[in-house]
N, C-alpha and C positions, 0 to 999 in steps of 0.2 A: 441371535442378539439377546441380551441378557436384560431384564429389567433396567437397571441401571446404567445403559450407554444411551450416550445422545442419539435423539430421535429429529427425523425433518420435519419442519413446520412450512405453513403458508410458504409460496415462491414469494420475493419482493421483489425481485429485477429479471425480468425475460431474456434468453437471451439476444432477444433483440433490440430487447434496450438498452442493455450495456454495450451493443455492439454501434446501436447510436450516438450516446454519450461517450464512449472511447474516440469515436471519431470527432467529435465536438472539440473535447480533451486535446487531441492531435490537431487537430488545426488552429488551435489556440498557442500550444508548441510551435509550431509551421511559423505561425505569425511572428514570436516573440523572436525565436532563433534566428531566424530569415538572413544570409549571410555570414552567418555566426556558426563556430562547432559545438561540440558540449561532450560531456562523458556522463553517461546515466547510471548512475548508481540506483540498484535495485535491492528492497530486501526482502532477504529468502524467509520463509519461502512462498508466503502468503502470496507475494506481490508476480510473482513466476507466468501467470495466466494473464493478466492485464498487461503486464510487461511485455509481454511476445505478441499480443494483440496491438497495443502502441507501437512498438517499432515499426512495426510493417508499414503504419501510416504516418511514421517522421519523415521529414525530405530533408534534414538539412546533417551533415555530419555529423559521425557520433562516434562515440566507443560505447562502451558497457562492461563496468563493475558488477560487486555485487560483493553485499555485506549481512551479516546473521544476525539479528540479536533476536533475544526469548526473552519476552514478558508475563506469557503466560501458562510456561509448562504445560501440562497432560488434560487443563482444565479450561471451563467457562470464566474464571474469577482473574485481574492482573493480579503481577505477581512481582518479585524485584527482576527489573531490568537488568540483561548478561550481555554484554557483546561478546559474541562468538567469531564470528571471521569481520577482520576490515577488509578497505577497499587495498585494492594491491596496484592500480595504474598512479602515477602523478597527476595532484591535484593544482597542485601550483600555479597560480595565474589562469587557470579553466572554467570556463560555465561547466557547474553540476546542478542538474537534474535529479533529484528526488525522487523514487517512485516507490508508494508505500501501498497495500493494498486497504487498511483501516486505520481510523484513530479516534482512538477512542477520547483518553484524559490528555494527551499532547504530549505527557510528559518521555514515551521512545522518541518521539521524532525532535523533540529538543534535546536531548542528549544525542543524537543522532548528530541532530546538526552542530552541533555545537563542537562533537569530534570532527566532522568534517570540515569547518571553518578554521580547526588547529592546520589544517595541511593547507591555508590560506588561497582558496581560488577566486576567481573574479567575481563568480558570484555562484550561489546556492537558491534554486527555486525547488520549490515541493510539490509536487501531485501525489494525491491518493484515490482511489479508487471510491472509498466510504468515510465519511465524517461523522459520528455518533457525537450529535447536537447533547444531548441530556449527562454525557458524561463528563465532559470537558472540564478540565479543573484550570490547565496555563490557558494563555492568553494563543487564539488560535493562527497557528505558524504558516498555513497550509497555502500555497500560490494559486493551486485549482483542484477543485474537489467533483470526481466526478458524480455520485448522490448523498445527500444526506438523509442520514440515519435518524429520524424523529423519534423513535420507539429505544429503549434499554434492552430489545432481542439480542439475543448472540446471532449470529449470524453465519453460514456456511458455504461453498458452492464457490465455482468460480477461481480456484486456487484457494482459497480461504477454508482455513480448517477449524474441523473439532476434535480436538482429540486426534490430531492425524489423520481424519475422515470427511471425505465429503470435497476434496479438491477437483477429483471429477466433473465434476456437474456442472453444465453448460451456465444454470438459473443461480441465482442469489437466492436462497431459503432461512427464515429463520429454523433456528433451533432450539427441542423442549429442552430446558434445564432438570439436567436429572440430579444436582446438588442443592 
């Protein structure tokens, strides 16, 4: 390891606390879908670990998409927003499902949604995994969030990367900012 790559800080989320609030998350799903289908659109690659943890605990039908965009390249700082793959099932007239793993200023998952709403389905709700309260610039879009982030840490673990590092890890860690 070289001076200058991200280093793990403090854990913030055990994993069994995420593994509590994922289920909280899912039964709040459970509730709302309850007779109803949905297509889940997930995005890569953050959201991968939460995503596969929530499935197991939906009961009511699904599909599963899954869409790319990079905001923040190779680093800790955002960056301009890319979409790299859309969703490839029809949207049209279907509940979609949302599933982000952070959000930080709002501004991916409104563009987000706001492509997804072009393919006009019945309706669009949002989960994320982490909400970073301090950063938020739009008007906050999110249907359920499962912790929010009080602190301006970067954060790693749990699918969520640095640097393409740190996806492994069962715990939620902040991380030292080596920029």
């Amino acid at each position: 390891m070289t001076p200058d790559e991200p280093r793990l800080g403090r854990v913030l989320y055990a994993p069994e606390a995420i593994a509590a609030r994922v289920g909280e998350v899912a039964g709040e799903l459970n509730m709302r879908f309850a007779g109803r289908s949905a297509v889940v659109v997930a995005v890569l690659k953050g959201a991968t670990v939460f995503l596969a943890d929530l499935l197991r605990r939906l009961t009511f039908p699904l599909t599963v998409d899954f869409v790319r965009i990079a905001s923040y390249g190779g680093g800790t700082k955002p960056g301009e927003i890319r979409f790299i793959k859309d969703v490839e099932l029809p949207l049209e007239g279907r509940d979609v499902i949302v599933v982000d793993d952070i959000v930080d200023t709002g501004g991916t998952l409104t563009r987000l949604r706001q492509a997804l709403e072009a393919h006009r389905p019945r309706s669009v709700t949002t989960v994320a995994l982490l909400r970073r309260a301090p950063k938020r610039r739009l008007p906050p879009t999110l249907d359920l969030v499962g912790f929010e982030l009080e602190s301006d840490e970067f954060v790693a673990g749990y699918g969520i990367d640095c640097a393409e590092r740190f996806r492994e890890l069962g715990a939620i860690h902040a991380v030292e900012r080596t920029d």
